[in-house]
GUKEMI-529538 format. One record per residue (C-alpha): residue number from 1; x, y, z. Coordinates in pm, whole numbers, m for minus. Layout:
+-----+--------+--------+--------+
! num !     c1 !     c2 !     c3 !
+-----+--------+--------+--------+
! NUM !      X !      Y !      Z !
...
+-----+--------+--------+--------+
This chain:
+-----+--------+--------+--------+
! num !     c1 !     c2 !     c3 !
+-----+--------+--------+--------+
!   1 !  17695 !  14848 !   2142 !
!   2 !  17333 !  14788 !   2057 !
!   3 !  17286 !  14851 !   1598 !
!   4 !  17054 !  15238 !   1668 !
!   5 !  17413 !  15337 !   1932 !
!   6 !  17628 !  15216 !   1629 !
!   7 !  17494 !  15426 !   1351 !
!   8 !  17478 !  15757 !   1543 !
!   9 !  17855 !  15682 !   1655 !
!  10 !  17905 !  15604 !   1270 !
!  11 !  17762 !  15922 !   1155 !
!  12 !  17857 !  16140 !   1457 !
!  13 !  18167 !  16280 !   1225 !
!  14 !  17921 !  16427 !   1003 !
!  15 !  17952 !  16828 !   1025 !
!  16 !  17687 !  16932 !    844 !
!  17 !  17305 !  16823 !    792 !
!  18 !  17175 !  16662 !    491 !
!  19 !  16894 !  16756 !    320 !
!  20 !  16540 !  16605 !    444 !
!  21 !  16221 !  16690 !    263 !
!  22 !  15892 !  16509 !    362 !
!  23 !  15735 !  16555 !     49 !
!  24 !  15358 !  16666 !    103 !
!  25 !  15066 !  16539 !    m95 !
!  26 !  15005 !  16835 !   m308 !
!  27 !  15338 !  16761 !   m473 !
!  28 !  15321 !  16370 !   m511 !
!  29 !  15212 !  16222 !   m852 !
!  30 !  15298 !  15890 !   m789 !
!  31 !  14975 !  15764 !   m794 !
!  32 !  15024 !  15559 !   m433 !
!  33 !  14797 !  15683 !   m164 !
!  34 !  14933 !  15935 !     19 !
!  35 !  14882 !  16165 !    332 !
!  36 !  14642 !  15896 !    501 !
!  37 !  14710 !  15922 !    870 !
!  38 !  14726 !  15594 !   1080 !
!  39 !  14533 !  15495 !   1383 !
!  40 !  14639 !  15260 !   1632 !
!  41 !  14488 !  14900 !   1615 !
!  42 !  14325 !  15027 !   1276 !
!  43 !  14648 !  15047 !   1045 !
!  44 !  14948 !  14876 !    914 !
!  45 !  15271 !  15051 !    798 !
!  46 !  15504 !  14901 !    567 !
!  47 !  15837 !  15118 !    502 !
!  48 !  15954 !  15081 !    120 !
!  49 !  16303 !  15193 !    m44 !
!  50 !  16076 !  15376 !   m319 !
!  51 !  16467 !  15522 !   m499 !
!  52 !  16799 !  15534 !   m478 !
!  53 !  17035 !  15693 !   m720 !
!  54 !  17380 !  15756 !   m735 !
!  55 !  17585 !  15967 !   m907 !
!  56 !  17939 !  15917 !  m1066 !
!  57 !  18153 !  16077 !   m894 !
!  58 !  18286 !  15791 !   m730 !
!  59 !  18397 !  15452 !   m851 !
!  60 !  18089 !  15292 !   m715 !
!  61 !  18119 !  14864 !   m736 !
!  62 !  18480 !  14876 !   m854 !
!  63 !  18664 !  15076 !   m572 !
!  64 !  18325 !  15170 !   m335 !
!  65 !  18108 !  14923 !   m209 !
!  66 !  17709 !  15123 !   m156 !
!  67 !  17518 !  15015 !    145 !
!  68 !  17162 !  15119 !    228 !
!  69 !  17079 !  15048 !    541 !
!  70 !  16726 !  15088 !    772 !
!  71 !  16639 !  15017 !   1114 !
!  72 !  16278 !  15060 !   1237 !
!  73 !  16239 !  15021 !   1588 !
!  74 !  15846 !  15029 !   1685 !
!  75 !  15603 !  14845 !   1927 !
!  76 !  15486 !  14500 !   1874 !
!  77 !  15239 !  14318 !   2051 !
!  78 !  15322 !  14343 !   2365 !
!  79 !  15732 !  14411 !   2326 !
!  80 !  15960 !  14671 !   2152 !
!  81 !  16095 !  14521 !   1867 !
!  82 !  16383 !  14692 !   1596 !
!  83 !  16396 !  14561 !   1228 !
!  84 !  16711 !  14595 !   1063 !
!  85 !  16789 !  14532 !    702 !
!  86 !  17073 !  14634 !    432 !
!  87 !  17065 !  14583 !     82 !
!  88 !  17385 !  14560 !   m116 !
!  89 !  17480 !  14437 !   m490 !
!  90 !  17310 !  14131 !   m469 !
!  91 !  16980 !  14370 !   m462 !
!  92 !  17107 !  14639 !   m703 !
!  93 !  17219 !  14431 !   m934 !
!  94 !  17383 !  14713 !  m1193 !
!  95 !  17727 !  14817 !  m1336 !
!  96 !  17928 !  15095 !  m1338 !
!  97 !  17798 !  15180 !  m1697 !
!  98 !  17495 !  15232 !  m1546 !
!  99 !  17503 !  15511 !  m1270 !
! 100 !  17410 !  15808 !  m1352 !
! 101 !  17025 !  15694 !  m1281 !
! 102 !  16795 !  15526 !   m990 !
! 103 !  16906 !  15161 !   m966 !
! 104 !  16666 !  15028 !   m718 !
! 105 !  16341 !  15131 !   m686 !
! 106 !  16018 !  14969 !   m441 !
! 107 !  16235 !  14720 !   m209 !
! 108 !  16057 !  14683 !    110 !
! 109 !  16204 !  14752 !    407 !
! 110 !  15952 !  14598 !    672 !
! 111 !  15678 !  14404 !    594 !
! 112 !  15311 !  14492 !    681 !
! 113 !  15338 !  14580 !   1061 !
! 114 !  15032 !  14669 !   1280 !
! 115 !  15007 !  15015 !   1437 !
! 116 !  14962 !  14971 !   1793 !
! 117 !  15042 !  15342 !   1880 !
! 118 !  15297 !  15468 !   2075 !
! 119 !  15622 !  15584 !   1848 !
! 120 !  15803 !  15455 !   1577 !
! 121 !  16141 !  15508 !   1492 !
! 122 !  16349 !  15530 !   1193 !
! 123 !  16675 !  15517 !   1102 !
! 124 !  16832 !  15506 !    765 !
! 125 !  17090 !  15577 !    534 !
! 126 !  17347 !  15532 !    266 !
! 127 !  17693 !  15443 !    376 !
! 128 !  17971 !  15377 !    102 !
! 129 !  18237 !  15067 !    181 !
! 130 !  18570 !  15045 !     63 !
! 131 !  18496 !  14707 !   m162 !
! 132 !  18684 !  14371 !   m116 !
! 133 !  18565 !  14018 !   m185 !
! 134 !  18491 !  13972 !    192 !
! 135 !  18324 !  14296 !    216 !
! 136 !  18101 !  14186 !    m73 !
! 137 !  18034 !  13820 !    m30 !
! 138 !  17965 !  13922 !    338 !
! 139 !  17737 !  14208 !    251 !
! 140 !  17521 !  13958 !     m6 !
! 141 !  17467 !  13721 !    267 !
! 142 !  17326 !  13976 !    509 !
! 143 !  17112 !  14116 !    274 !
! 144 !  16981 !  13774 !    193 !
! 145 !  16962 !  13715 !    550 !
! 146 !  16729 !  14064 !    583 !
! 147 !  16515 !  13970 !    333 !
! 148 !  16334 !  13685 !    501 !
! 149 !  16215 !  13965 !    758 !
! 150 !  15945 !  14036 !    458 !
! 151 !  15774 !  13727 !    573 !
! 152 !  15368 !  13835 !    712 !
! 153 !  15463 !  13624 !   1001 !
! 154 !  15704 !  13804 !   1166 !
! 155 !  15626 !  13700 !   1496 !
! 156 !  15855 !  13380 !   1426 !
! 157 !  16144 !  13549 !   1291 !
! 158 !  16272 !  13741 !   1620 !
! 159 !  16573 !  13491 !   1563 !
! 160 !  16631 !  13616 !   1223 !
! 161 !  16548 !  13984 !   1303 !
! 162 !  16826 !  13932 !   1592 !
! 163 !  17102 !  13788 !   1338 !
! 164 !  17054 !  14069 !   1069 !
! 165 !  17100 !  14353 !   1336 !
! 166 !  17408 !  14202 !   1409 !
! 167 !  17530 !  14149 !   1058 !
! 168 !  17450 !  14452 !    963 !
! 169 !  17669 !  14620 !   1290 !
! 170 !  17934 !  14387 !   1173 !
! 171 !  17918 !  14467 !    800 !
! 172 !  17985 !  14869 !    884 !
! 173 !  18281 !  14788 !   1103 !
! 174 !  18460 !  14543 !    882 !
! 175 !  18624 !  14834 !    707 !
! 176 !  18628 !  15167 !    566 !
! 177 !  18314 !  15314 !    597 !
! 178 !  18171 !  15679 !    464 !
! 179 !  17820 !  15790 !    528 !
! 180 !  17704 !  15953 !    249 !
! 181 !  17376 !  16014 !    387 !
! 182 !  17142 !  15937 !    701 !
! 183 !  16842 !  15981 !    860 !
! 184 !  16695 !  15980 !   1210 !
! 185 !  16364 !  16089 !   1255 !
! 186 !  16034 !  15950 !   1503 !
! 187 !  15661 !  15926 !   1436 !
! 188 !  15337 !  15843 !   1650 !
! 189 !  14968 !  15876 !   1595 !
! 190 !  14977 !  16292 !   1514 !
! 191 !  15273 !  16236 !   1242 !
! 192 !  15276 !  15901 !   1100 !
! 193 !  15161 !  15939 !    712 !
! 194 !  15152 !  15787 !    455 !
! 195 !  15379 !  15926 !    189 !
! 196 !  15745 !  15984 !     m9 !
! 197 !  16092 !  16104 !    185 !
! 198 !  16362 !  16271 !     21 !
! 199 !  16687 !  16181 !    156 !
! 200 !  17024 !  16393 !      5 !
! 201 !  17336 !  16367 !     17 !
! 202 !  17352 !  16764 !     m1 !
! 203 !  17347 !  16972 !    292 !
! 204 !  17005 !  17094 !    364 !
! 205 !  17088 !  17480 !    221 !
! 206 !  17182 !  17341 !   m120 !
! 207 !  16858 !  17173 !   m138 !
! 208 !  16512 !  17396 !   m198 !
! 209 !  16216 !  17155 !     m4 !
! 210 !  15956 !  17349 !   m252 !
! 211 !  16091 !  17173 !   m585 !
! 212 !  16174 !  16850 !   m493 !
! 213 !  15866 !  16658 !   m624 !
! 214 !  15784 !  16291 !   m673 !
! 215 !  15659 !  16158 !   m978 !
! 216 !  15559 !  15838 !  m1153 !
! 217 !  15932 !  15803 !  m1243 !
! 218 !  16088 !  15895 !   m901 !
! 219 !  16205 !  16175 !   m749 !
! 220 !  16184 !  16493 !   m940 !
! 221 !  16226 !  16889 !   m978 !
! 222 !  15978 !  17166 !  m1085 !
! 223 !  15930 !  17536 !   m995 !
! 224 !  15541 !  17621 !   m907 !
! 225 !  15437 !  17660 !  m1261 !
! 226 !  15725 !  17472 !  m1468 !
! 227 !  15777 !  17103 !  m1599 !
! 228 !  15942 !  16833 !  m1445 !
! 229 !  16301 !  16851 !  m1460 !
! 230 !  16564 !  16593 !  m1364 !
! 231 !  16728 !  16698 !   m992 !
! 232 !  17062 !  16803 !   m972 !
! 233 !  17347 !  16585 !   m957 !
! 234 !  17346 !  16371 !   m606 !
! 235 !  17337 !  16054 !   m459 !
! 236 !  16979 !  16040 !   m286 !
! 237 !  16714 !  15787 !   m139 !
! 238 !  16345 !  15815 !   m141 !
! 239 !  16142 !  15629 !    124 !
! 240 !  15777 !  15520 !    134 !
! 241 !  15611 !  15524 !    453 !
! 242 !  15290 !  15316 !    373 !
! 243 !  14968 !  15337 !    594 !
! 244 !  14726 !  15065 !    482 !
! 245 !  14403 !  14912 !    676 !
! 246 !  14389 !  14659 !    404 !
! 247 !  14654 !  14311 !    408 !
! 248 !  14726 !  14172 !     68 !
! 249 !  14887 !  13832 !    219 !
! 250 !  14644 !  13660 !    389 !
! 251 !  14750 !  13317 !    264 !
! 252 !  15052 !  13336 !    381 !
! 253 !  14957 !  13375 !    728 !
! 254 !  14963 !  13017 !    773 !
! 255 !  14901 !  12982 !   1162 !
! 256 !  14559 !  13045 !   1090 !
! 257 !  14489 !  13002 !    731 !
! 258 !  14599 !  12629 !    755 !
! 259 !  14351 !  12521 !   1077 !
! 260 !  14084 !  12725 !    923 !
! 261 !  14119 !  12532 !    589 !
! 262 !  14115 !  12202 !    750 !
! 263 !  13772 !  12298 !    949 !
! 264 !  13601 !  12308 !    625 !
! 265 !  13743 !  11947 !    452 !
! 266 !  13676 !  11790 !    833 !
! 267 !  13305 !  11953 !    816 !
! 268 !  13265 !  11842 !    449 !
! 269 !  13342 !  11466 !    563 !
! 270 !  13106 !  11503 !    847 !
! 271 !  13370 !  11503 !   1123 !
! 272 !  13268 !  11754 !   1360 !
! 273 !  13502 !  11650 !   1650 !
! 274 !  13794 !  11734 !   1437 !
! 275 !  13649 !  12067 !   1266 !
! 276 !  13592 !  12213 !   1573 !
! 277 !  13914 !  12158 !   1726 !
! 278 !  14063 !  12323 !   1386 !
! 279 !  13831 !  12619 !   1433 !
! 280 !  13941 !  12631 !   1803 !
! 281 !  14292 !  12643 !   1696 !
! 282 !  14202 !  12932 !   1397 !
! 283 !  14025 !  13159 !   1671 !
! 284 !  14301 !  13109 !   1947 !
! 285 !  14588 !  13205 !   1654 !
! 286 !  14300 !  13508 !   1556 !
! 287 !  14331 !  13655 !   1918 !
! 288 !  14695 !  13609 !   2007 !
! 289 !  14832 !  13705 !   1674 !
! 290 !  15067 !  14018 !   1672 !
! 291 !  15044 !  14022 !   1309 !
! 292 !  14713 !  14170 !   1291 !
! 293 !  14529 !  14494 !   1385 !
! 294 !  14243 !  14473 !   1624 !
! 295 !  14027 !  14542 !   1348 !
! 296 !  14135 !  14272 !   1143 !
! 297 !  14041 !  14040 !   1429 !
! 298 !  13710 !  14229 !   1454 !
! 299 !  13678 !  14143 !   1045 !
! 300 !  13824 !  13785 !   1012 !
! 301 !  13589 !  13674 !   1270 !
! 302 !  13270 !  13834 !   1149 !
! 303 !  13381 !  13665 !    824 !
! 304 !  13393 !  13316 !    931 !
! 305 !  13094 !  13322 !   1148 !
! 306 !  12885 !  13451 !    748 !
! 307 !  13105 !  13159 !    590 !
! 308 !  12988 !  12934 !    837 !
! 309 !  12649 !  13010 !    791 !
! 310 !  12653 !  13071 !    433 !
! 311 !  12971 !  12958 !    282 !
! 312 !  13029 !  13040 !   m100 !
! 313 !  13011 !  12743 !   m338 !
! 314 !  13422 !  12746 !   m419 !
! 315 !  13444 !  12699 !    m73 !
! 316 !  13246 !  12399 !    m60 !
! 317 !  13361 !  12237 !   m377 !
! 318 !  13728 !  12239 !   m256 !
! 319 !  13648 !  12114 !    114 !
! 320 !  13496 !  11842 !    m71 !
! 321 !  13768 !  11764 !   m292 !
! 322 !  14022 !  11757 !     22 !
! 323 !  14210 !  12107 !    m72 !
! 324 !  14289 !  12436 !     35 !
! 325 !  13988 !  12647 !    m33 !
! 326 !  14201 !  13016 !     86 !
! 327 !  13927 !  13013 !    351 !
! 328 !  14126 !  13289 !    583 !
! 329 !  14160 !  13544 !    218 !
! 330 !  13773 !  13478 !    153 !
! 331 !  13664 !  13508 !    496 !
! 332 !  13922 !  13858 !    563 !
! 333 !  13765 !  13983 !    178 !
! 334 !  13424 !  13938 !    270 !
! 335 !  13379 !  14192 !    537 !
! 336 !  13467 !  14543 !    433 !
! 337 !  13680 !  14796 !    717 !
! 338 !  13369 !  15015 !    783 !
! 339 !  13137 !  14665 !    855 !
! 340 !  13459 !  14532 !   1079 !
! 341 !  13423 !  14887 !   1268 !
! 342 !  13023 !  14847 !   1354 !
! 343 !  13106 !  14481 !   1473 !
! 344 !  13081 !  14440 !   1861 !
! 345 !  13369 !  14390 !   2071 !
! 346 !  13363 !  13986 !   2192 !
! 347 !  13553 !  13781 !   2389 !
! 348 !  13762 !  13476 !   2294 !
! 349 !  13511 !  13234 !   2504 !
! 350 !  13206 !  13412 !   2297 !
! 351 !  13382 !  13387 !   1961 !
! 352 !  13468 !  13054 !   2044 !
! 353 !  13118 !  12934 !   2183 !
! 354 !  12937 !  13076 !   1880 !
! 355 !  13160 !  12952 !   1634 !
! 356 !  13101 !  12576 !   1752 !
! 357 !  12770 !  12573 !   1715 !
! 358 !  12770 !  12660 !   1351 !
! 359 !  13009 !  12331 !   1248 !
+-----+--------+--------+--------+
């Protein structure tokens, strides 16, 4: 039975629906940036755990074992891929004592994924265990497992992706589970935006979608004209769908930050054999990379060719001294979204052909 199968047979017992509030703009204070709409080969979309709290009415960590669980299923490159991941204890990290209040807050889900278009699926929710010291030590080691998914290269961890889907299927079935509370929903270029989810554990008429706002602090309530008021007892998660055209991790993307570095110490000991075949490799991992948004391409190009030509001193200074000079950050940082958009569309064998003559 294939993980998205699994939890709609797990939660198909369910008689009533839970509450579901996409909270809009006008009532989020949480000072992210929200209701930004993505556009294909423009965007990336990262999906966040922003809260989770539970309540105690249950003997959570002593007798009940709390899951939260996601599984985003969207198009990548040229294949449909689905990213599980669970986090359990080992990400929580609280007592007893302590319930009552959110106990994990900003965990992402995914990491930065490129918006090619087409739809994008979610599935989440909170399912309670009954706990054991299998169902524990077995839950930690998924979670561990999932958490390597938050890698920029995610193109090399189909392996991983593969194993936590099937932990995570294993991990519900290994004993007594409850949902508490779930979500299925779909989005594509007319409703993915960025913003906060509200995800209850009460059944959508107990639930008013007008007061449930989100603050600095989390997940709030407050009539039209009233203060902030803490939400009624429930357990509840709120996710952050996040719609970016700007990548904070270029460093790490290390099938082209690593040939692109070595160009510049090859070029600095006057080797230009070797600095062109390390550019060559750069603009070949550029173009096939799954990673990145067209326009990204588009941008890290136009930066390397003004590099090239006019590379800033720290750039120079570390070539010479035989290190990493972050040329793939400086290049990415140096060419703004709206100058990416007015560059001209170009070919690998033009990129490539006007790139060599500038070592």
């Amino acid at each position: 039975m294939k993980l998205r199968e699994f939890f709609t047979d797990l939660i198909s017992r369910e008689a009533h629906r839970r509450a579901y509030v996409k909270i809009p703009p006008a009532r989020d204070s949480s000072g992210y940036p929200v209701g930004l709409k993505a556009v294909a080969g423009q965007h990336y979309i990262r999906v966040w755990l922003s809260e989770i709290f539970l309540k105690e009415d249950r003997k959570w960590f002593s007798e009940w074992y709390p899951l939260a669980y996601s599984l985003v299923g969207l198009r990548f490159g040229d294949q449909k891929v689905n990213i599980a991941n669970v986090s359990g204890r080992n990400k929580f990290e609280i007592d007893q004592p302590s319930l009552g209040r959110s106990v994990l807050k900003n965990f992402a889900l995914t990491p930065l994924l490129p918006f090619n278009g087409g739809t994008i699926t979610l599935d989440c929710g909170l399912v309670s265990l009954k706990a054991n010291d299998i169902i524990e030590t077995f839950a930690g080691v998924v979670s561990d497992l999932a958490s390597h998914l938050n890698a920029p290269q995610i193109s090399q961890l189909t392996s991983v992706a593969t194993s936590v889907a099937s932990g995570v299927q294993d991990l519900l079935g290994a004993g007594d589970a409850e949902t508490v509370l779930y979500l299925h929903d779909a989005f594509d270029a007319s409703t993915l935006t960025s913003g906060h989810i509200f995800l209850s554990s009460l059944r959508q008429d107990e639930v008013e979608p007008s007061e449930v706002w989100m603050s600095r602090d989390g997940a709030v309530r407050k009539e039209e004209r009233g203060p902030y008021k803490a939400l009624r007892p429930q357990d509840y998660i709120v996710l952050r769908l996040e719609v970016t055209s700007e990548r904070d991790d270029w460093r790490s993307i290390s099938s082209i930050a690593k040939p692109l570095d070595m160009t510049l110490i090859y070029r600095a000991q006057g080797d230009a054999a070797k600095a062109r075949s390390n550019l060559e490799q750069a603009i070949v991992a550029i173009f096939s990379s799954p990673e990145l948004t067209d326009l990204d391409k588009k941008r890290i190009v136009e930066g390397i060719r003004k590099q090239l030509q006019n590379p800033l001193p720290g750039l120079i200074a570390a070539a010479e001294e035989n290190r990493s000079a972050d040329f793939l950050e400086i290049a990415a940082k140096s060419v703004s979204s709206s100058e990416a958009k007015a560059v001209a569309e170009a070919t690998f064998s033009d990129v490539s052909n006007e790139m060599m003559r500038l070592i």
